[in-house]
C-alpha positions as CSV (number, residue, x, y, z in Angstrom):
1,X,0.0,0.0,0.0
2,X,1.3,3.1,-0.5
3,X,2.1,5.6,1.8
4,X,0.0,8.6,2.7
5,X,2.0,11.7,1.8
6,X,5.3,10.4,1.6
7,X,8.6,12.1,3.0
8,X,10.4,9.6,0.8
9,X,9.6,8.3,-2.1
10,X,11.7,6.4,-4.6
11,X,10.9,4.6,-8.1
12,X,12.8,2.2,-10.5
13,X,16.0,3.5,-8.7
14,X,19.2,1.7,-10.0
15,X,22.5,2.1,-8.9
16,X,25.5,0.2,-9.9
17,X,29.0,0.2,-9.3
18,X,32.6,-0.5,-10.8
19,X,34.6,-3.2,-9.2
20,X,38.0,-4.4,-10.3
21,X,37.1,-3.6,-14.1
22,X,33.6,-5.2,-13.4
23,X,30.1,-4.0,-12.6
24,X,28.0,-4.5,-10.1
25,X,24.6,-3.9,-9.5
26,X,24.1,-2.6,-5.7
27,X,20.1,-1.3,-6.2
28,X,18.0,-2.6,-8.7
29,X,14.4,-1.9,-9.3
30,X,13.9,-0.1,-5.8
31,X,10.6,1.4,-4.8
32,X,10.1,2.7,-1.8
33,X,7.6,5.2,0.2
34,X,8.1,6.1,3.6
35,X,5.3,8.5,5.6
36,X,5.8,11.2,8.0
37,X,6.3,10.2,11.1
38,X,6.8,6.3,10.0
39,X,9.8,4.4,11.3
40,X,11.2,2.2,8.4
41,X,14.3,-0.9,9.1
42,X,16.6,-1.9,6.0
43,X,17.9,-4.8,7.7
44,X,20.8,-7.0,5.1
45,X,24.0,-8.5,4.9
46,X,26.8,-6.1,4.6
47,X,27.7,-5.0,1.6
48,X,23.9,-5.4,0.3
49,X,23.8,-2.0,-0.6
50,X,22.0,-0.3,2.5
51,X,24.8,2.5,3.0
52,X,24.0,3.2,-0.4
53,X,20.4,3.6,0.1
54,X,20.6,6.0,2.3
55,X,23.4,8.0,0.4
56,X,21.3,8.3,-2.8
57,X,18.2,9.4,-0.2
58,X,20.1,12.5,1.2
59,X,21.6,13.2,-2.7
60,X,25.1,12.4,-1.6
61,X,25.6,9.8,-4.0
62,X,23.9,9.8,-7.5
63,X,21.4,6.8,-8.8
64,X,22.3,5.1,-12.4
65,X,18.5,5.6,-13.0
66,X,14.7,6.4,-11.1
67,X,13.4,8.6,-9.5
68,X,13.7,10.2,-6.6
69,X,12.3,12.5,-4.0
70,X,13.0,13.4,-0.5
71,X,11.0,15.7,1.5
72,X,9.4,17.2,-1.5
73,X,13.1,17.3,-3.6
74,X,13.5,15.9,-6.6
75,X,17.0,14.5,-5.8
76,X,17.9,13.5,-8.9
77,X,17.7,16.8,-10.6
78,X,18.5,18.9,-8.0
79,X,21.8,21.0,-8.0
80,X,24.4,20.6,-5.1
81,X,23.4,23.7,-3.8
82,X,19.7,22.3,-3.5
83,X,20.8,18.7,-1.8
84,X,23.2,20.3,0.2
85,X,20.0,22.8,1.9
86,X,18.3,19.6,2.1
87,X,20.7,17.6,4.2
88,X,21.1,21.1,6.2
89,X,17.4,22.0,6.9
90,X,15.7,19.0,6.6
91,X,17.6,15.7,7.3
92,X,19.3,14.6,10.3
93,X,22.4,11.6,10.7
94,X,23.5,8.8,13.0
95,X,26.1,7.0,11.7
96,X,28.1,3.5,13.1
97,X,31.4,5.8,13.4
98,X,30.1,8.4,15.0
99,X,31.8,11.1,13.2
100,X,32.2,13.4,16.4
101,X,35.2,15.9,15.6
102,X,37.5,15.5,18.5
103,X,39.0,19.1,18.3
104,X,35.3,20.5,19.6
105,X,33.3,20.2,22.6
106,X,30.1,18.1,22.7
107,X,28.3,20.5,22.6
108,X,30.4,22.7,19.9
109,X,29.8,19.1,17.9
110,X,26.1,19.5,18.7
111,X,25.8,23.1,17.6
112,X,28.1,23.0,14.5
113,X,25.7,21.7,11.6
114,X,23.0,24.6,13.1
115,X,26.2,26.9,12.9
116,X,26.6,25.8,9.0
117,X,22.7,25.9,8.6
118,X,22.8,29.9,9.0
119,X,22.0,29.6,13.2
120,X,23.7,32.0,15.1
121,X,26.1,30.9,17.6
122,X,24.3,31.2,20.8
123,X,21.1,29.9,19.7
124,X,22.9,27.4,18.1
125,X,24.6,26.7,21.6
126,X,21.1,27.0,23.1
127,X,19.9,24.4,21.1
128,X,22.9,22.0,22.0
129,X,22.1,22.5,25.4
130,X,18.4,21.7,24.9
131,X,18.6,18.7,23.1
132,X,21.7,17.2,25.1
133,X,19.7,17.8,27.9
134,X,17.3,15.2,26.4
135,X,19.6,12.7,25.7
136,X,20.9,12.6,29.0
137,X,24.4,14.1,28.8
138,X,23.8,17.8,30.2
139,X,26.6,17.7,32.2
140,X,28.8,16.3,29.4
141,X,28.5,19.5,27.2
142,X,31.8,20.8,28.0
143,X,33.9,17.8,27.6
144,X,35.8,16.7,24.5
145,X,34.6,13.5,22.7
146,X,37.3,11.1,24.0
147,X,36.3,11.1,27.3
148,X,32.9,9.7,26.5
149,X,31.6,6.0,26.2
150,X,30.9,4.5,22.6
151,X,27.8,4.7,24.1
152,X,28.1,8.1,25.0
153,X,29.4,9.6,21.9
154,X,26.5,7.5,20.2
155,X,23.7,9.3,22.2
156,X,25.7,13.0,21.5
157,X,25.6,11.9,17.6
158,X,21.6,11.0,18.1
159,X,21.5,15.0,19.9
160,X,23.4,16.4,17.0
161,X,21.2,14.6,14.3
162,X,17.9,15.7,16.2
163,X,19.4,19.4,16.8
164,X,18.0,20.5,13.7
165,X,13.8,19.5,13.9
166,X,14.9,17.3,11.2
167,X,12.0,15.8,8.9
168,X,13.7,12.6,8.5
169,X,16.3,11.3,10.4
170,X,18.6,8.6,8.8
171,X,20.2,5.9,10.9
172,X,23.1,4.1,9.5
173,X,24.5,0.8,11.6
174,X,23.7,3.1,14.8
175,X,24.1,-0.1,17.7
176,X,27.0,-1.7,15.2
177,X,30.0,-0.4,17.7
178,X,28.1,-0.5,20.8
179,X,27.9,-3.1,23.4
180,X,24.3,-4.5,24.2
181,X,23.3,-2.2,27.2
182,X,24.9,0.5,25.0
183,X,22.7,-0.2,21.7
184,X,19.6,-0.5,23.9
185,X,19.9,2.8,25.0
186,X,20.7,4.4,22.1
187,X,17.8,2.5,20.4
188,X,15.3,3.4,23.2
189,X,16.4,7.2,22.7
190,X,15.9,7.4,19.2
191,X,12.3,5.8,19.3
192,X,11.5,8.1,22.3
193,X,12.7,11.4,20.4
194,X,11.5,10.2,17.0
195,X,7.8,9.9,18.6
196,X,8.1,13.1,20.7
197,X,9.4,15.1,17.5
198,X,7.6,13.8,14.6
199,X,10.0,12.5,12.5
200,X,10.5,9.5,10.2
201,X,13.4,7.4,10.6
202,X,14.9,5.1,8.2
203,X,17.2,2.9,10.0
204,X,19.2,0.6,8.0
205,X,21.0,-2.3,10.2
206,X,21.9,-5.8,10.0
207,X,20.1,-6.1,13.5
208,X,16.9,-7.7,14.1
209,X,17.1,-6.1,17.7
210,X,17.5,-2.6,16.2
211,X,15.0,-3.3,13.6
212,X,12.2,-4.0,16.1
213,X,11.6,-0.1,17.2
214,X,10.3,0.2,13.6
215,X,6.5,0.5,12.4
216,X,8.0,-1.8,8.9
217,X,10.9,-4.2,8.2
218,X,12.4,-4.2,4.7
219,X,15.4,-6.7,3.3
220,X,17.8,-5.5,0.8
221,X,18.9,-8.7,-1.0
222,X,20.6,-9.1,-4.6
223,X,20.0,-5.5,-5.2
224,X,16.2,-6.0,-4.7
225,X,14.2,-4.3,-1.8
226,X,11.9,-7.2,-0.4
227,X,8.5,-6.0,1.3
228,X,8.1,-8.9,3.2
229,X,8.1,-7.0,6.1
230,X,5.1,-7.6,8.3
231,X,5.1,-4.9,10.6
232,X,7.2,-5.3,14.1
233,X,5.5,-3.7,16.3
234,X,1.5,-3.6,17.0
């Protein structure tokens, strides 16, 4: 069924790759519509193709042929200027790594894509504040990002994603460096912030466990994007 006003929405995407003089296909065929507010899981083997997704999504990479459109962007014909607002303004990212810069505070890592968005510094610092509050790391704001836990620095890179308001927040491998106690935690916050702020989530994982705080379970297999996903949660 498809969804009802979709934040997402791809069709016919292809996206192939060159490997040792060869090609190979990564995405073939995808559709795909996610609603607002809907929590979508990519769960597959590693190197199926589900960094990839979410790269051709936010208009980082380019797709070999489709269509598509995130929050109301027509991604493929878009300029860099216009993807680039889009990741700014509308999308937010957790990553597997991270991606903390080590010479800046939590909080200055909080703040920074608000400071690049056109936010003024202390609101921008306001806003760290606020949303680290809500993760539960108030007291970390002025410490660098070494000091923290994996599952510390997982929670500040959830704050810093969320920072923004986004309309879609994209989840790569979020638990994949964290220990169990660690990933539950971090998987708990985002459900908890995604239903108190409204936005979708696609989280793509290899993770069943991670999968589960999703409204729809999708496997990326051979290129193809398999709706077998009943949903996960009631």
């Amino acid at each position: 069924m498809a969804a009802v006003d979709p934040i997402v929405s791809l069709r016919a995407v292809h996206k192939a790759v060159r490997e040792g003089g060869a090609e190979r296909t990564v995405l073939r065929a995808v559709d795909l519509e996610v609603a607002r507010g809907e929590a979508v899981a990519v769960l597959g083997r590693s190197g199926s193709g589900k960094s990839t997704l979410l790269n051709l999504i936010a208009g980082i990479d380019d797709a070999d042929g489709g269509d598509i459109t995130t929050v109301g962007l027509d991604v493929r014909n878009a300029d860099e200027r216009a993807r680039a607002e889009l990741r700014t303004r509308h999308l937010g990212f957790v990553f597997q790594s991270f991606h903390l810069l080590p010479t800046l505070t939590v909080a200055e890592n909080v703040a920074l894509p608000l400071e690049l968005g056109g936010i003024a510094l202390r609101a921008a610092m306001d806003r760290a504040a606020e949303v680290l509050g809500l993760v539960g790391l108030a007291d970390r704001a002025g410490s660098w990002p070494e000091v923290l836990s994996g599952g510390e620095q997982q929670r500040v890179a959830v704050a810093r994603a969320l920072a923004s308001r986004p309309a879609l927040l994209l989840c790569d491998e979020p638990t994949g460096n964290l220990d169990d106690v660690a990933a539950a935690t971090v998987l708990a916050l985002v459900e908890r912030l995604r239903r108190e702020q409204g936005c979708a989530v696609i989280l793509v994982t290899h993770s069943q466990r991670a999968a589960a705080i999703c409204d729809r379970v999708l496997w990326l297999d051979g290129g193809a994007l398999d709706s077998r996903g009943a949903e996960v949660r009631a």
